[in-house]
C-alpha positions in Angstrom: 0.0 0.0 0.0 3.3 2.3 -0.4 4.0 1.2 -3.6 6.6 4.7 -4.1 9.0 2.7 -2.3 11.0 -0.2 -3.4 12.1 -3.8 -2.0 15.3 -4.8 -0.5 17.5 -4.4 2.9 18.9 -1.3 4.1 22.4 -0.4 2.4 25.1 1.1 3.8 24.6 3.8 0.9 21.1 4.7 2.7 22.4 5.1 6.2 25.6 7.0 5.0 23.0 9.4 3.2 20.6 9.4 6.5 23.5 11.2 8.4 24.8 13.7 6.2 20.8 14.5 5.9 20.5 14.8 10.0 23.8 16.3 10.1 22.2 19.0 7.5 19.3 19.8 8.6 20.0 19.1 12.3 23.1 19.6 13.6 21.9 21.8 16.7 19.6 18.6 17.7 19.0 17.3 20.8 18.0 13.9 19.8 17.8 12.0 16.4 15.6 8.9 15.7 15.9 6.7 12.5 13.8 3.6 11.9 15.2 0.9 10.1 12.9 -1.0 7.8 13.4 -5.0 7.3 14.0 -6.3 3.5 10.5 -7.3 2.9 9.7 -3.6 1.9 6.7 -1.1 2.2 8.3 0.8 5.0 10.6 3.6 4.1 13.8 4.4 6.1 12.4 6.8 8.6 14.1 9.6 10.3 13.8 12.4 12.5 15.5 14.8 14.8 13.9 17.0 17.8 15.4 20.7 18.6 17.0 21.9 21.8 15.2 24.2 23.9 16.0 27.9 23.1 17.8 26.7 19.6 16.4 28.0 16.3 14.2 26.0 14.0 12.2 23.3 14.3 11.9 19.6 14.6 11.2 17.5 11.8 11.0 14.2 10.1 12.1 12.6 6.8 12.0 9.4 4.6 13.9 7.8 2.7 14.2 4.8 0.0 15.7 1.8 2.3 18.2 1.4 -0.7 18.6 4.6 -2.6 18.6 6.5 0.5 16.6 9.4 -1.8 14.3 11.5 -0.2 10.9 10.4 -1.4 6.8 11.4 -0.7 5.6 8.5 0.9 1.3 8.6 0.6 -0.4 9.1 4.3 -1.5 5.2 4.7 -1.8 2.9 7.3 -1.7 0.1 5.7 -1.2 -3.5 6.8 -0.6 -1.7 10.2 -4.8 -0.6 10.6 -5.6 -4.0 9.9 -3.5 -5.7 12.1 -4.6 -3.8 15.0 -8.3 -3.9 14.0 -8.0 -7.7 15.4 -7.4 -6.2 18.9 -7.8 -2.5 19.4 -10.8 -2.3 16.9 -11.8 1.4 15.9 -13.9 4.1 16.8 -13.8 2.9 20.9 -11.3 3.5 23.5 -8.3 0.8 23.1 -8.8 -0.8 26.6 -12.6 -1.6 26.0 -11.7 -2.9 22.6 -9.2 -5.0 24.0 -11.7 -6.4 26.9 -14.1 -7.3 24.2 -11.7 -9.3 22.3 -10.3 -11.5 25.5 -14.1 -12.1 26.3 -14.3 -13.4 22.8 -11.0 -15.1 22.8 -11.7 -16.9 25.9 -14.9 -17.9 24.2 -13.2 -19.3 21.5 -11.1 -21.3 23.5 -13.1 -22.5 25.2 -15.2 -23.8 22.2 -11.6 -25.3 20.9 -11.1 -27.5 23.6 -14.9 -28.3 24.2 -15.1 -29.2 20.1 -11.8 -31.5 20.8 -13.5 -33.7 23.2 -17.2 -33.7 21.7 -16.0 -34.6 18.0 -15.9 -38.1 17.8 -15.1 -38.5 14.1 -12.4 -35.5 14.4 -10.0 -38.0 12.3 -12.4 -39.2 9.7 -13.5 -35.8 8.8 -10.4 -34.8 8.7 -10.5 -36.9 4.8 -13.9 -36.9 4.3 -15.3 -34.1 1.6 -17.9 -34.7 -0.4 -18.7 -32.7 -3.5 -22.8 -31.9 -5.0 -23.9 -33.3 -1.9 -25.9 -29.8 -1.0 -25.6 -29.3 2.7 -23.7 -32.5 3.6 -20.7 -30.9 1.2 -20.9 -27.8 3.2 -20.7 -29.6 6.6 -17.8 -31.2 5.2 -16.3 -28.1 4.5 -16.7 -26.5 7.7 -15.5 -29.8 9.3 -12.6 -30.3 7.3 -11.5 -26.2 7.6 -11.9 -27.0 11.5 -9.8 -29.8 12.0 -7.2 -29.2 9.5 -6.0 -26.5 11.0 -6.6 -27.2 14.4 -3.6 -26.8 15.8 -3.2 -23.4 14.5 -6.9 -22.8 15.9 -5.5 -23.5 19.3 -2.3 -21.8 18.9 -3.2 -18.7 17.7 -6.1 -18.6 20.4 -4.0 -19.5 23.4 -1.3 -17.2 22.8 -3.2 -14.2 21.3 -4.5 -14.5 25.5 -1.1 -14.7 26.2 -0.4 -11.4 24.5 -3.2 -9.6 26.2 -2.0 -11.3 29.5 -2.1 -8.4 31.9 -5.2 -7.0 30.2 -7.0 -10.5 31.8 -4.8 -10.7 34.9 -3.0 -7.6 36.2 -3.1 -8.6 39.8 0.7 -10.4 39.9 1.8 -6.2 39.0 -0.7 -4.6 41.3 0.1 -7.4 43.8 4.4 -6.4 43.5 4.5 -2.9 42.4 2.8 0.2 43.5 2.3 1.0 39.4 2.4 -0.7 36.1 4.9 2.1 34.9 7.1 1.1 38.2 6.8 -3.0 36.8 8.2 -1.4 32.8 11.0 0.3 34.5 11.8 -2.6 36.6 11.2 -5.4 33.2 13.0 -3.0 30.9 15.6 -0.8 32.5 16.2 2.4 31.8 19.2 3.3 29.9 22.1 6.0 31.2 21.3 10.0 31.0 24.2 12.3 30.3 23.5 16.2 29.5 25.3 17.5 26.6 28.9 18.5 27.7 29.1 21.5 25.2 32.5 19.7 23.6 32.4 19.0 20.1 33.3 15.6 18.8 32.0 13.3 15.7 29.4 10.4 16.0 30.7 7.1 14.5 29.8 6.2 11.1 26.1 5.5 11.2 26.6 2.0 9.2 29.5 1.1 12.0 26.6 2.2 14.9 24.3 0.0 13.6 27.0 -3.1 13.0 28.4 -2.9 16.8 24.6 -2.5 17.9 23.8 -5.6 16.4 26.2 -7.2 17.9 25.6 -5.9 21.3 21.8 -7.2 20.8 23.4 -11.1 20.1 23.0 -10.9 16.4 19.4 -9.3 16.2 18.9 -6.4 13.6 18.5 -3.1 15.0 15.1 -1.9 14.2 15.0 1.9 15.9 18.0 4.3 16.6 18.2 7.4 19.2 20.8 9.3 19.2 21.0 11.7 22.3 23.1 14.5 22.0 24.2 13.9 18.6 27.8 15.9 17.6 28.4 16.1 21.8 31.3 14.3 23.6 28.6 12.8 25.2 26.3 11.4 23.2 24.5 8.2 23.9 23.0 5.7 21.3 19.7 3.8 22.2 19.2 0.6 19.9 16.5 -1.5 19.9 15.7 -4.6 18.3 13.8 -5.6 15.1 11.5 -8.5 16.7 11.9 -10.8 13.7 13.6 -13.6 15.5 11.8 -16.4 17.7 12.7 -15.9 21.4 15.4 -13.3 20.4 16.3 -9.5 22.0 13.8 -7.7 23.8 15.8 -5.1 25.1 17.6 -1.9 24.2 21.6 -1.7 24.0 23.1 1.7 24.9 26.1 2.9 23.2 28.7 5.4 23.5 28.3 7.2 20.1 31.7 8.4 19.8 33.4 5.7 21.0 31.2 2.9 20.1 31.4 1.7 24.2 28.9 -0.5 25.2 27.3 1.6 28.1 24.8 -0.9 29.4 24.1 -4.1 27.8 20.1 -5.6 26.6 19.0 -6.9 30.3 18.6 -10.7 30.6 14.7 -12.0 30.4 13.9 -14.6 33.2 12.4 -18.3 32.2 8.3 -16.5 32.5 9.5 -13.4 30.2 11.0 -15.6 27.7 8.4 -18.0 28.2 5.4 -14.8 26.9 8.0 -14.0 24.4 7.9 -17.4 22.6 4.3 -17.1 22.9 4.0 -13.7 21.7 6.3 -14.4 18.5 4.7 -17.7 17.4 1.3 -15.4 17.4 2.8 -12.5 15.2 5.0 -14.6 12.9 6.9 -12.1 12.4 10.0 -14.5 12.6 8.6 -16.9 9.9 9.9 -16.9 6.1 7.7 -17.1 3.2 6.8 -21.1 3.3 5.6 -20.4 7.1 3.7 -17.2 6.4 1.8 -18.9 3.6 1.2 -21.8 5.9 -0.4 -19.1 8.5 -2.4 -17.2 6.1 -3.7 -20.4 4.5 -4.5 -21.3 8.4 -6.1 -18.0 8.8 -8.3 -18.5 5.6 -9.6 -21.8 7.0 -10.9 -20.9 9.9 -12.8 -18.1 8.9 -13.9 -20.7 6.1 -14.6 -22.6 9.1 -16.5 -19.7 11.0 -18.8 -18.6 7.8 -19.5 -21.7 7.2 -20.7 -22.3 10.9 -22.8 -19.6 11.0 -24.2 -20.3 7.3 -25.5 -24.1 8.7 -26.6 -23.1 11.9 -29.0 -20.6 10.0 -30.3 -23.3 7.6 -30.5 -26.5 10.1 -32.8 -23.8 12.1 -35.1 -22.9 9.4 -36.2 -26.5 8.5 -37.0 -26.9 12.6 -39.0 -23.8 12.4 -43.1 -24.2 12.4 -43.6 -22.0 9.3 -40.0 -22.1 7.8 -41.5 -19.3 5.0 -42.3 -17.1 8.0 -39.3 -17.2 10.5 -39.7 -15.5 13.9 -37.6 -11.8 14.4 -34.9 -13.4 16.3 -34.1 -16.1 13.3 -34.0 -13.3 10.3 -31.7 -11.2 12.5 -29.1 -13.5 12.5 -29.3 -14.6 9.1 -29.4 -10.7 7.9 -26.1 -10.2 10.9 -24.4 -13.3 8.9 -24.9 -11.4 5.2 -23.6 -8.3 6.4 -20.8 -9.8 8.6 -19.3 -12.4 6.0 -20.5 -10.4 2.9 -19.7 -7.2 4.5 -16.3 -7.4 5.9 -14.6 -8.8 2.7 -16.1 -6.1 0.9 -15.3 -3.4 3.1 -11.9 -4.7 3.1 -11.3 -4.5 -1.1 -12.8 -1.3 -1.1 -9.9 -0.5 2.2 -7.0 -1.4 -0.8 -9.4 0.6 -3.4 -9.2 4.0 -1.4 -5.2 3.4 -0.8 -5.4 4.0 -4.7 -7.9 6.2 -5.7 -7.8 8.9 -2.9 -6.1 12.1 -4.0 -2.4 11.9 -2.2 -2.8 15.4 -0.8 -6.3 15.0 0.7 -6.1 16.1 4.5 -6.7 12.8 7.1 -6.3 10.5 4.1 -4.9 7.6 6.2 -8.4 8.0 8.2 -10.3 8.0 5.1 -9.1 4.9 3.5 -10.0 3.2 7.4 -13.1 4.9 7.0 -14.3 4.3 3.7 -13.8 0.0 4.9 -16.7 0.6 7.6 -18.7 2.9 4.9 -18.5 0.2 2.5 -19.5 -2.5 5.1 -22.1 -0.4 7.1 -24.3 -0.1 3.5 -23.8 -3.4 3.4 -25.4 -4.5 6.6 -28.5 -1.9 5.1 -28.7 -3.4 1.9 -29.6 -7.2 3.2 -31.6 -5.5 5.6 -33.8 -4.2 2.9 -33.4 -7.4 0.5 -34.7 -11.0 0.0 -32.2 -13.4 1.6 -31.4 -15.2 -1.5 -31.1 -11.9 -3.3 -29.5 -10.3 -0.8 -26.7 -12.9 -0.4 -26.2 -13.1 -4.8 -26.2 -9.2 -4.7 -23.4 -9.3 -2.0 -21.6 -11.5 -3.3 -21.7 -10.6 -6.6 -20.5 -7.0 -5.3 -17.5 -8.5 -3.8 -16.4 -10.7 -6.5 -16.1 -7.4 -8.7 -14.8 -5.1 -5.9 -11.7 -7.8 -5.7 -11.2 -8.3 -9.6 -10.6 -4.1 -9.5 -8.0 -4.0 -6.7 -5.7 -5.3 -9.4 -6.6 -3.5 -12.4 -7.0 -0.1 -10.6 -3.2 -1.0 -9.5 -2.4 -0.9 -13.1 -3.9 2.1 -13.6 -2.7 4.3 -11.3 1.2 2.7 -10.6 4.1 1.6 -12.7 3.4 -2.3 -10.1 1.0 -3.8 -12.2 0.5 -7.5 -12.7 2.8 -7.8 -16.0 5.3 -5.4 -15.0 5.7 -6.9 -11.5 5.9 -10.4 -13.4 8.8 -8.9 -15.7 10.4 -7.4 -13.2 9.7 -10.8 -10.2 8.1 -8.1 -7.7 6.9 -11.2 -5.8 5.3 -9.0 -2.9 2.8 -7.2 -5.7 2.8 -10.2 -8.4 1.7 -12.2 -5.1 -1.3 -9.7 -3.8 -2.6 -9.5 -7.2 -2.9 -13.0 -7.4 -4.7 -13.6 -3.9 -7.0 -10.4 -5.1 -7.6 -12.2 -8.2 -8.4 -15.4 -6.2 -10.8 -13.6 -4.0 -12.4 -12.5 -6.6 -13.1 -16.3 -8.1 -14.1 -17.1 -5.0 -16.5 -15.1 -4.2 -18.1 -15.3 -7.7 -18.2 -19.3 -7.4 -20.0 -18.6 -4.0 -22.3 -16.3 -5.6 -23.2 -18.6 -8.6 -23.5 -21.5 -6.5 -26.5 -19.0 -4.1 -28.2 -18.4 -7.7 -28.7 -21.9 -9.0 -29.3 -23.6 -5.5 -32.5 -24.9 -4.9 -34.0 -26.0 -1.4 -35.2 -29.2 -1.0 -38.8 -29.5 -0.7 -40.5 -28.8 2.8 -41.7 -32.2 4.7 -45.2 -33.2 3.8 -46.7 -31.5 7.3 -44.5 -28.3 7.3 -45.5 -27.6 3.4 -49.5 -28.0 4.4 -48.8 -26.1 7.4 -47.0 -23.2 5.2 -49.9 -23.7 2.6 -52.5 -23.1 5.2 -50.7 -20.0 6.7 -50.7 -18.7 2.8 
């Protein structure tokens, strides 16, 4: 979603260029900050510098290609990032209700795991059994076989997505040992040395020779965000933190003379619990996983919310035939089958219109980050009103239908409006963009197959009793 900048690791060219830029445009500073991107791409090298008191000018920020190290205009997004918070902080509500919400749920969810482990007596033979043009019986076997063959992913990512949100469920072992949570931080994560500027001139290391003795302070882990106190000072002090891209790796800071290149106080040394959450933390983000195992956890992630739509679709359907008029349900029943069009139906396409607005959205427009985030809940919200007003049937085609041809534009709007297009990505093996389009593409087919399957389905016949029943209500 920031396709202005390019792919590939920091070079030694960009950080040689990041410094003479700081040391440009602030020289006077009392602290500089630059973010180092990973080599997957779509962040830019990021950096920024914050005035003294009572010194001219202002503070300021800049970015810069990870390889190039050019200046470039990156377009107000937030990307990937929005969506991955959305699973925990939702939006438009304070963070800390959100994230109550979402251990309530993920609670619930293990406890339905566990509870489904030990009340599915045929979790190994449906773990091969799919039947196709069976009707419903193909869709049970869907839903079974989306739930079991991923089950340990299921359980993984439920028990340690608590474990991330531990002290949100249990903050009584910090209230119990500390007088504040800020005093447990300090105490977890030291704080590094202080030194005022001495007023004595003297040169910083070479940034790229900063960032090679950080990472080896921080036992071979990539530095992932520099400051740099008192930059051009005798005293100047270099904070480096980690990149958390390694399983169980750094979770510290390293402090650095930046003259000398001293080691001023090392990363602090986790105990068996901390490392324990870390594990669990990392094997929930991925973030240490190459390509095989971040395909294996999408692919994961795709079954079980097969697995969940699929769930609610059959609960809705096994209902209706118990019902005593199935061609009149009571209120309760159409409210959940109208809250399962607009949640399945509304979600995916309030998320391809999301990746339509990074595109189409003037690059100057004011809040434009917050307009891509809200044109998703726009999109999904008129939605939820359009099955309100609709026939089920219809209502579920027309959604459909509207997804199927929101995704097949995601790619060809790319085209249109950057050089990253499908065939030139292909020519020029831009996996990251040939990949996307692919999975947009594949959305797309999905979501038409669903929708053509909805239009030529056709309900079995209503019991002999139910059908006089609904012919005498008529």
């Amino acid at each position: 979603m920031r396709p202005e900048l390019g792919n590939g690791a920091v070079s030694r060219e960009a950080l040689d260029r990041a410094a003479v830029h700081l040391s440009a445009k602030a020289q006077d500073a009392a602290h500089w900050t630059i973010s180092l991107p990973l080599g997957r791409g779509g962040e830019p090298l990021s950096i920024s510098w914050e005035r003294r008191e009572g010194v001219m000018g202002a503070s300021g920020e800049a970015k810069l290609d990870p390889v190039s190290g050019q200046e470039v205009a990156v377009r107000d997004t937030s990307g990937g990032w929005f969506l991955y918070r959305f699973h925990y902080d939702l939006h438009y509500m304070p963070v800390m209700w959100a994230r109550t919400l979402v251990c309530v749920a993920a609670l619930a969810m293990l406890v339905a795991v566990l509870s489904g482990i030990v009340t599915h007596k045929k979790i190994f033979a449906d773990f091969f059994l799919l039947r196709f043009g069976k009707g419903q019986r193909s869709w049970l076997d869907a839903h079974n076989v989306t739930a079991v063959l991923a089950l340990p992913f299921h359980l993984m990512i439920t028990y340690t997505g608590l474990v991330t949100l531990l002290f949100t469920l249990m903050p009584w072992a910090i209230t119990a040992n500390f007088p504040t949570t800020d005093a447990y931080y300090e105490a977890a994560f030291p704080p590094g040395p202080k030194a005022e500027a001495r007023g004595k001139t003297a040169s910083l290391l070479p940034l790229p020779e900063l960032v090679g003795r950080a990472k080896a302070a921080l036992t071979g882990d990539d530095p992932g965000y520099i400051a740099i106190s008192n930059p051009g000072d005798a005293n100047a002090i270099v904070e480096a933190w980690p990149h958390y891209d390694r399983l169980a790796g750094t979770r510290s800071a390293v402090f650095l003379n930046g003259v000398t290149g001293e080691v001023l106080q090392a990363p602090s040394t986790a105990g068996g619990a901390r490392v324990t959450q870390t594990v669990m933390i990392d094997l929930h983000a991925g973030r240490f996983s190459g390509p095989v195992l971040r395909w294996l956890y999408f692919l994961s992630g795709i079954g079980g919310t097969v697995m969940v739509a699929s769930g609610l679709v059959l609960w809705t359907v096994k209902r209706r035939a118990k019902l005593p008029d199935p061609t009149r349900p009571h209120f309760g029943f159409r409210l959940v089958e109208r809250l399962n069009i607009g949640v399945i139906a509304g979600s995916c396409a309030g998320i391809a219109v999301y990746f339509l607005a990074n595109r189409l959205l003037p690059l100057d427009v004011a809040n434009r980050a917050d307009w891509e985030i809200n044109s998703l809940f726009i999109v999904w919200g008129a939605v939820f009103v359009w099955t309100i007003a609709r026939p089920t049937k219809r209502a579920w085609l027309e959604a459909l239908s509207a997804c199927a041809a929101l995704y097949a534009l995601v790619p060809a709007v790319n085209a249109l409006t950057t050089p990253r297009g499908l065939i030139p990505s292909l020519i020029a093996g831009d996996w990251v963009f040939v990949g996307f389009d692919l999975v947009m593409l594949a959305m797309a087919a999905a979501c038409a197959f669903t929708a053509w399957k909805v239009a030529t389905h056709k309900p079995k016949a209503l019991p002999r009793k139910k059908r006089m029943t609904a012919e005498a209500a008529l």
